[in-house]
C-alpha positions as CSV (number, residue, x, y, z in Angstrom):
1,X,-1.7,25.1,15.2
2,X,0.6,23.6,12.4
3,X,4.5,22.8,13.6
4,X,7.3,24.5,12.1
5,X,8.0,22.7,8.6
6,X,10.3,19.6,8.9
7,X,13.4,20.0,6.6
8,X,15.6,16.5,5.3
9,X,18.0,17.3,7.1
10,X,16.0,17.6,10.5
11,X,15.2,13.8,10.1
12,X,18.4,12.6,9.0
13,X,20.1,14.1,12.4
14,X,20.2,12.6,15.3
15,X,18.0,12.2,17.1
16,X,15.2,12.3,14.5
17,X,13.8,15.1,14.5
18,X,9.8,13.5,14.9
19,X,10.9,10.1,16.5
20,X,9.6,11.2,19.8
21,X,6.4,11.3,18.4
22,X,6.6,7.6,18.4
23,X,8.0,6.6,21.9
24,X,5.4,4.0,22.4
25,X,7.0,1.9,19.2
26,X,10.9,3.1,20.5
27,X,11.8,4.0,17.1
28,X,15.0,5.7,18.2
29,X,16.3,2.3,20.0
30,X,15.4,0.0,17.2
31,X,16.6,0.1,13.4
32,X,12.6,-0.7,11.7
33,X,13.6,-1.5,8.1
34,X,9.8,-3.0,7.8
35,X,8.1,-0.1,6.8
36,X,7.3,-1.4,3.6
37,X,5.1,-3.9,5.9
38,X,4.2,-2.0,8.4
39,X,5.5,1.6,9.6
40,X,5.0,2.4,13.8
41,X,1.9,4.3,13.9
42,X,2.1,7.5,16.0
43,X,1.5,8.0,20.0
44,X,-1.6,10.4,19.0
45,X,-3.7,7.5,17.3
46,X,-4.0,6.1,21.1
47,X,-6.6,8.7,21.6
48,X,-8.5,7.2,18.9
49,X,-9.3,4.0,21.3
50,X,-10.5,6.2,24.0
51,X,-12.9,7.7,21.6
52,X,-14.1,4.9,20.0
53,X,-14.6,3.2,23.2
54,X,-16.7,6.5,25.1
55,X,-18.7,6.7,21.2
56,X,-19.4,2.7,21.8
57,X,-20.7,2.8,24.8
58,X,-22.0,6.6,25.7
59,X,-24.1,6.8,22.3
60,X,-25.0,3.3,21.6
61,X,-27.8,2.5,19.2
62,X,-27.1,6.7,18.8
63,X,-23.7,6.4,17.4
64,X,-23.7,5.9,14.0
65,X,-23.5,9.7,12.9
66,X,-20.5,9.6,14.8
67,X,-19.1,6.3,12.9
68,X,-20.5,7.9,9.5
69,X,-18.9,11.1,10.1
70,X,-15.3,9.3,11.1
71,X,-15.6,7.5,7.4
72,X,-16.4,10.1,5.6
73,X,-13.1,11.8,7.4
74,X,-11.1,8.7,6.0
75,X,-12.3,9.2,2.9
76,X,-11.0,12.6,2.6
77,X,-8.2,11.9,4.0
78,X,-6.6,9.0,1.2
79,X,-9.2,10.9,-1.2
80,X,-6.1,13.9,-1.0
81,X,-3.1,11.6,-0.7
82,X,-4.1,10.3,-4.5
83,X,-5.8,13.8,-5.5
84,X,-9.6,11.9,-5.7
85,X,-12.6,12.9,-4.5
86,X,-14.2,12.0,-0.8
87,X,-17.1,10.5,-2.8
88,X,-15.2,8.6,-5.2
89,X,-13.4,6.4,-2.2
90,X,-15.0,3.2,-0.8
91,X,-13.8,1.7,2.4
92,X,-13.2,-1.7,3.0
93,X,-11.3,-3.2,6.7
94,X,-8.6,-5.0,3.7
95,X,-7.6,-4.8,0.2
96,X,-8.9,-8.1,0.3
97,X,-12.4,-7.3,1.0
98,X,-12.2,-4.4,-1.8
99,X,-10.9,-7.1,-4.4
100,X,-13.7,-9.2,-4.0
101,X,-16.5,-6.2,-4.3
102,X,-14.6,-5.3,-7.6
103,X,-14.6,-8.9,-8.9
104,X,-18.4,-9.0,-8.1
105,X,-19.4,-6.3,-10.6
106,X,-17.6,-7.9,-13.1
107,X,-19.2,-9.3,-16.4
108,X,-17.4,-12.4,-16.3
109,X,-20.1,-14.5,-17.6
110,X,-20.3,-12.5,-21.0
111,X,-15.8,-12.1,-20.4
112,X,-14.3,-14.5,-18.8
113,X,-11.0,-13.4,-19.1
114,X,-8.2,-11.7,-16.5
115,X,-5.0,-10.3,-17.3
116,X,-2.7,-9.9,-13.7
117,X,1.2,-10.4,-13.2
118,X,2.8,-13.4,-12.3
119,X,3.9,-11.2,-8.8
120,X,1.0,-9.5,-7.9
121,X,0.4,-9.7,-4.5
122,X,-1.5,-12.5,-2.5
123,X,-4.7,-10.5,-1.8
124,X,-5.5,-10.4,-5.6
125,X,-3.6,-13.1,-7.1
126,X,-4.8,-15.9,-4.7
127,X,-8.3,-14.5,-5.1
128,X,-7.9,-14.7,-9.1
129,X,-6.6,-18.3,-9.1
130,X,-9.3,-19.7,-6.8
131,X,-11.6,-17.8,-9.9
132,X,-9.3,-20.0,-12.4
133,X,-10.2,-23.0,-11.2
134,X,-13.8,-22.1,-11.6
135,X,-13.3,-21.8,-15.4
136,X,-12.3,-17.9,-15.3
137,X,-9.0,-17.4,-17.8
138,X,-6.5,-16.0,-15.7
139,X,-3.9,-14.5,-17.7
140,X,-0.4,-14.1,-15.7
141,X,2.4,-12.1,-17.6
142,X,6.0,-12.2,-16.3
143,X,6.9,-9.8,-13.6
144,X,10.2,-9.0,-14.5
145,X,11.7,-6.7,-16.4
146,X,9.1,-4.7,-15.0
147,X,9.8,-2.2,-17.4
148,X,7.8,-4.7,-19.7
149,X,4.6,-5.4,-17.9
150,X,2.3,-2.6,-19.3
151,X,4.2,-3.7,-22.7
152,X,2.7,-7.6,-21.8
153,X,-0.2,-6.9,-21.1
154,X,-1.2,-4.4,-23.8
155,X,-0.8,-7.0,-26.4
156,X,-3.3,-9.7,-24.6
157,X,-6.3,-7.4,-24.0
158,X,-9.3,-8.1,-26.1
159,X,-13.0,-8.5,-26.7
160,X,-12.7,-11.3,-24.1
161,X,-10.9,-9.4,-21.6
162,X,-13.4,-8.4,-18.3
163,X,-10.1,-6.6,-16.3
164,X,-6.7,-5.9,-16.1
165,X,-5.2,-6.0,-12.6
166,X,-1.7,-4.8,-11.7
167,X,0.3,-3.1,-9.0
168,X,1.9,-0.1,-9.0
169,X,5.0,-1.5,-7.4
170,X,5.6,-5.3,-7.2
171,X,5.6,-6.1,-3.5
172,X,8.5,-8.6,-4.0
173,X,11.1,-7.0,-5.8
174,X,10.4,-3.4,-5.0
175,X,10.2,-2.4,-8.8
176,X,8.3,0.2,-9.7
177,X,5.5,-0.6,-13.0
178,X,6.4,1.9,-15.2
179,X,4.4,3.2,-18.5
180,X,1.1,3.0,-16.5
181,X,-0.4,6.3,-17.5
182,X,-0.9,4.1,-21.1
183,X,-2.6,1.9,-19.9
184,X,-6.0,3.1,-19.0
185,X,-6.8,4.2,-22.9
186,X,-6.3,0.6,-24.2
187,X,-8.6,-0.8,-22.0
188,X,-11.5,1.8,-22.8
189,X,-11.3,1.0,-26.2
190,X,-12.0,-2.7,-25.4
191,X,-14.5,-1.9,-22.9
192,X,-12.3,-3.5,-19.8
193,X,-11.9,-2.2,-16.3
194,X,-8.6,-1.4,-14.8
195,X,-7.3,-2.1,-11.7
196,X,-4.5,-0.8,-10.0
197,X,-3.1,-2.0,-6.3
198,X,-1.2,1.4,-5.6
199,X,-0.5,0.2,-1.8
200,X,3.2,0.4,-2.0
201,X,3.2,4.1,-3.8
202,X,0.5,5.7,-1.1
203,X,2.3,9.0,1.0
204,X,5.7,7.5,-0.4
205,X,5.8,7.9,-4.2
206,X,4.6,11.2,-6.4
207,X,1.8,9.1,-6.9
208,X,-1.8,10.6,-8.0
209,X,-4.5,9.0,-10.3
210,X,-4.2,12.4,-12.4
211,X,-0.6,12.2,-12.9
212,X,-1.0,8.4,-13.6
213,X,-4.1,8.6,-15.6
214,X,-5.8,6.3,-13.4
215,X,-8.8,8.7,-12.6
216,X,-11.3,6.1,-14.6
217,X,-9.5,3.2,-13.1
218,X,-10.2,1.0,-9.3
219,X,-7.3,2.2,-7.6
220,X,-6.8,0.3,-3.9
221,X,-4.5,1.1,-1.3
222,X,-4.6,1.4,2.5
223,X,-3.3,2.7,6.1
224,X,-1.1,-0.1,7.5
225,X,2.3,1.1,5.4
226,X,3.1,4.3,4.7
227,X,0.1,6.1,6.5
228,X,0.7,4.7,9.8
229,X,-2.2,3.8,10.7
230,X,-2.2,0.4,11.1
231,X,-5.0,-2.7,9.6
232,X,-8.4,-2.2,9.2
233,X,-7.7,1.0,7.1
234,X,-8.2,0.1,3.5
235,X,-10.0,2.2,0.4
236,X,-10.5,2.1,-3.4
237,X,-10.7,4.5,-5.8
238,X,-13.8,3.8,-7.7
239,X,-14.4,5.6,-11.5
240,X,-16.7,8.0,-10.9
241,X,-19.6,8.8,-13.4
242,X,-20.2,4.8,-13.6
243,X,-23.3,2.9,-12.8
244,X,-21.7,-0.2,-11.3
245,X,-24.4,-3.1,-9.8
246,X,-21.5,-5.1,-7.6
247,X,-23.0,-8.4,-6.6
248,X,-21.7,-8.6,-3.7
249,X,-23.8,-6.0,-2.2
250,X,-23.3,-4.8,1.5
251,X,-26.1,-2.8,3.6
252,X,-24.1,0.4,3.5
253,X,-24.2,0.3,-0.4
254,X,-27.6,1.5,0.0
255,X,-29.1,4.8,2.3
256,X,-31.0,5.0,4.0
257,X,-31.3,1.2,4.4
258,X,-33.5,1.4,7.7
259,X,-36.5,3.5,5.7
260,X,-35.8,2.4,2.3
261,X,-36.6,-1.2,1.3
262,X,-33.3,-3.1,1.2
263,X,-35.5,-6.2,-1.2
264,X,-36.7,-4.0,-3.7
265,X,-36.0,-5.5,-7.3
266,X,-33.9,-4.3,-9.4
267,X,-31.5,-4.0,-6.0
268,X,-31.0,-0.2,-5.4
269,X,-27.3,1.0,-5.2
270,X,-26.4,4.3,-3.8
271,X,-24.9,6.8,-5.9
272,X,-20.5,6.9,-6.3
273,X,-18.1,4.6,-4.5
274,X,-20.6,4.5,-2.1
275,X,-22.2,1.5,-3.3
276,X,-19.1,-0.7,-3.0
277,X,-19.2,-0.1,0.8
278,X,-19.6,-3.1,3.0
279,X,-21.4,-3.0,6.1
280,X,-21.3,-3.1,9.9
281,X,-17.2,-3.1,11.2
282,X,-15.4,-2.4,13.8
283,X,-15.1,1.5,13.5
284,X,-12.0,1.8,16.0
285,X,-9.7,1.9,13.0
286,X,-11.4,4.9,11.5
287,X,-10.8,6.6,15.0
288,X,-7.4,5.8,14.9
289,X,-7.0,6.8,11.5
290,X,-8.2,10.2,11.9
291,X,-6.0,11.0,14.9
292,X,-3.1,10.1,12.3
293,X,-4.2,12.2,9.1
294,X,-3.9,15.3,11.9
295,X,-0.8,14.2,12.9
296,X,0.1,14.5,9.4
297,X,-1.4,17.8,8.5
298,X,0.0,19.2,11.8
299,X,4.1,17.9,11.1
300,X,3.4,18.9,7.4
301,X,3.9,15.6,6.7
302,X,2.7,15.4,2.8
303,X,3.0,12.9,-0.1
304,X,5.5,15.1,-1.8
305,X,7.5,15.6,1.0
306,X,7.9,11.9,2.3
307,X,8.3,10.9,-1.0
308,X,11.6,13.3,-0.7
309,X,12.8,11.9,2.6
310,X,12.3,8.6,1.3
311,X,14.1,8.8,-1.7
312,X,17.1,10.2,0.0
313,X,17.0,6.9,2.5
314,X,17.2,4.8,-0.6
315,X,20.0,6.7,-1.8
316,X,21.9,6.4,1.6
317,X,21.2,2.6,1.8
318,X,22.1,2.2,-2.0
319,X,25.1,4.3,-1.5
320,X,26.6,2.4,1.9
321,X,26.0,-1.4,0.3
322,X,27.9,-0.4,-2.7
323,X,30.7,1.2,-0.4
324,X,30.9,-2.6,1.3
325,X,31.7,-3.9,-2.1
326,X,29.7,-7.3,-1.5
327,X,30.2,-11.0,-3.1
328,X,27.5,-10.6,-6.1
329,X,26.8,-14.1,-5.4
330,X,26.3,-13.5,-2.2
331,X,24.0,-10.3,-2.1
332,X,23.3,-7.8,-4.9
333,X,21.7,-4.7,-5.7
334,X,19.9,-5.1,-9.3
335,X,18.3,-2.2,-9.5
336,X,19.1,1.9,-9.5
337,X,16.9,3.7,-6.9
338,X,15.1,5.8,-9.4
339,X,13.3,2.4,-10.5
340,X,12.3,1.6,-7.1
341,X,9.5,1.6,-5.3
342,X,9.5,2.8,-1.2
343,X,12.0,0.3,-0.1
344,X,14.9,-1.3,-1.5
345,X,15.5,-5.3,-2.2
346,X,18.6,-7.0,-2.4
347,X,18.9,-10.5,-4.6
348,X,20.4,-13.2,-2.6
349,X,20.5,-16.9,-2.0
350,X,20.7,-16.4,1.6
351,X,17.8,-14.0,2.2
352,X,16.3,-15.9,4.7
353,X,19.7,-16.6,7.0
354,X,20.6,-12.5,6.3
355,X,17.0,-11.4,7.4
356,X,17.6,-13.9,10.7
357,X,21.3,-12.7,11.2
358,X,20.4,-8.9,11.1
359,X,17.4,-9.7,13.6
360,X,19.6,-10.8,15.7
361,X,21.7,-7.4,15.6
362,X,18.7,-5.7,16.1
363,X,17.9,-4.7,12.7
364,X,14.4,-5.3,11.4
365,X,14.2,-6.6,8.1
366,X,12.1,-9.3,6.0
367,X,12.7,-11.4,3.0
368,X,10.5,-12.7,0.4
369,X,11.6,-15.7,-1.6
370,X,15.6,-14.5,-3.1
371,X,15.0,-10.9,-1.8
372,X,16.0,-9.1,1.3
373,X,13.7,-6.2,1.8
374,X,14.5,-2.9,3.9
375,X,11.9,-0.5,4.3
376,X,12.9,2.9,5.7
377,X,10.6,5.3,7.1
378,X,10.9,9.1,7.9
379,X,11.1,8.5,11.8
380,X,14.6,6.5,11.0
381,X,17.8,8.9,11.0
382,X,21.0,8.7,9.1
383,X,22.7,6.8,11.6
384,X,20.5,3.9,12.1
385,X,20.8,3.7,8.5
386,X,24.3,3.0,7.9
387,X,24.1,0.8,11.2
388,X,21.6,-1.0,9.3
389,X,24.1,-1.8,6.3
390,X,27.0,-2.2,8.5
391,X,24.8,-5.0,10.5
392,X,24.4,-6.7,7.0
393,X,27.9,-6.5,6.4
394,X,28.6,-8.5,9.5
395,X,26.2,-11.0,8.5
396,X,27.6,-11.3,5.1
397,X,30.9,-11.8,6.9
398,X,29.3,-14.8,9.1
399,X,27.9,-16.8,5.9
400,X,31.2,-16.5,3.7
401,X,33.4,-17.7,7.2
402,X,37.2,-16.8,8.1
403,X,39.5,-15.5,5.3
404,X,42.1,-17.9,4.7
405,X,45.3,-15.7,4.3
406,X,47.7,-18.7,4.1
């Protein structure tokens, strides 16, 4: 039976009002400001082991309705968080793996030619500059103002032009890529395909492919973050209505591939997303995964919603650092929290001693090149919160030294 609806103000008290669904991570004795990396994944997925290991080994050769049947429940499952369809989601164990099966169905032969951002994140920018050096033109605009990008990159597209790749929020900064409902119609009239790495907007942001005009766009994303479900839980959104022949072209992109020849010339594709589905994996993920879109749908936990509770976190952390009236050259906040994406990033020199320093306090946190990155999540109350920014105000305190008051 569903719980009682969860209010704001249930999981800004203290305790949190769901943080005892999560004993096993001990979210109520530690301040996790990494949820932008990875959020603590609820005691119910645990079950999801048990079954995977009793399917394993009770059905055997027997099991793969089971497996099929999990999938299919993970691709409803992110299918709803983005307002697709079950059969326009692929699966893939990484974003990784879903890059390269979208780069395969390229025409890069005929358009050699990539438009990304200079901070895209590794899975797709490392991938794009190993293409580079095999004589693809990789096109990098500048990632900040991010207010700009879409403005970049819309000027650069042409008859050249096989993609445009892009993230929804960059993964660095925390700025959110605005204007990307344009984009989509530019690169239909140049006959280029559009991808969009919406990882760090999933069940966080009011994000949907409707609302963003993404529904004829690749659209990636996955469980590790903001679903809680930890790795090996990745999907893309995949146009639908499109005849795509990826080359590289796993056994599940084809069914049934035990009756059916899997050699047959021209190679056979199933139809949808379908055919950018890779092949045997390690299904305990899916297990897991299911377990946590239950615990979801049971708490009432939905995109709208979190996206609620984490805007006010933002607010609350943005609010308390300004309080503390910080050096600007020591640590600043650039950005208002409308712009952001699901966690907030502070500019500073010493990101790297301030990440260390607040470890040390017990507060989670991670940096990335000048920027120190907190990620809240909705099993983190008010308290922890301005403990968090209190912590950092110690350890802003250590790096400028004693006052001299003489």
């Amino acid at each position: 039976m569903p719980s009682h609806p969860l209010s704001i103000s249930s999981l800004s008290q203290s305790p949190n009002a769901i943080a005892a669904d999560y004993r096993h991570a001990a979210v109520a004795a530690r301040i996790l400001l990494t949820g932008h990396l990875h959020q603590a994944v609820p005691d119910v997925a645990e079950r999801g082991y048990r079954e995977h290991w009793d399917c394993l080994n009770k059905y055997g050769e027997e099991r793969w309705q089971t497996l099929f049947d999990k999938a299919w429940r993970v691709r409803g499952g992110f299918a709803a968080m983005i307002e697709s369809a079950a059969a326009n989601i692929a699966l893939g164990a990484s974003v990784h793996d879903l890059v390269l099966r979208f780069l395969s169905a390229l025409p890069l032969a005929q358009r050699p030619r990539i438009i990304t951002a200079e901070g895209e994140h590794p899975s797709l920018l490392r991938q794009l500059m190993r293409l580079a050096e095999q004589g693809v033109e990789v096109v990098r605009v500048p990632s900040e103002p991010a207010a700009q990008i879409v403005e970049r990159v819309s000027g650069l597209i042409d008859d050249n032009t096989a993609a445009v790749c892009l993230s929804t929020v960059n993964f660095r900064s925390g700025c959110q890529t605005l204007e990307l409902d344009t984009l989509l119609p530019l690169c239909q009239a140049r006959g280029v395909e559009l991808f969009i790495d919406a990882y760090q907007s999933v069940n966080v942001l009011s994000f949907s492919i409707r609302d963003y005009n993404l529904e004829q766009a690749f659209v990636v994303g996955g469980g590790a973050k903001y679903c809680q479900m930890g790795n090996g839980n990745c999907f893309m959104h995949v146009p639908p209505g499109r005849d795509f022949r990826p080359l590289i072209a796993g056994w599940f992109g084809h069914f049934d591939a035990v009756a059916d020849d899997c050699a047959s010339a021209p190679i056979a594709y199933a139809d949808g997303a379908a055919r950018f589905d890779g092949s045997t994996y390690d299904a305990v993920s899916h297990f897991r995964a299911c377990h946590v879109f239950e615990y979801f749908e049971r708490r009432r936990l939905t995109p709208a919603f979190l996206h609620d509770v984490n805007q006010q976190q933002l607010q609350l952390l943005a609010k308390a650092f300004r309080a503390c009236d910080f050096p600007r050259a020591v640590i600043d906040l650039p950005v208002d929290v409308e712009y952001m994406g699901g966690f907030i990033a502070f500019a500073s020199p010493c990101a790297r001693q301030l990440c260390e320093q607040l470890r040390d306090r017990g507060v989670h946190t991670d940096y990335c090149g000048q920027w120190l990155r907190m990620g809240p999540a909705p099993y983190l109350c008010d308290e922890q919160l301005h403990d968090a920014v209190l912590a950092l105000q110690e350890a802003v305190g250590e790096i400028l030294g004693p006052v001299d008051t003489t």
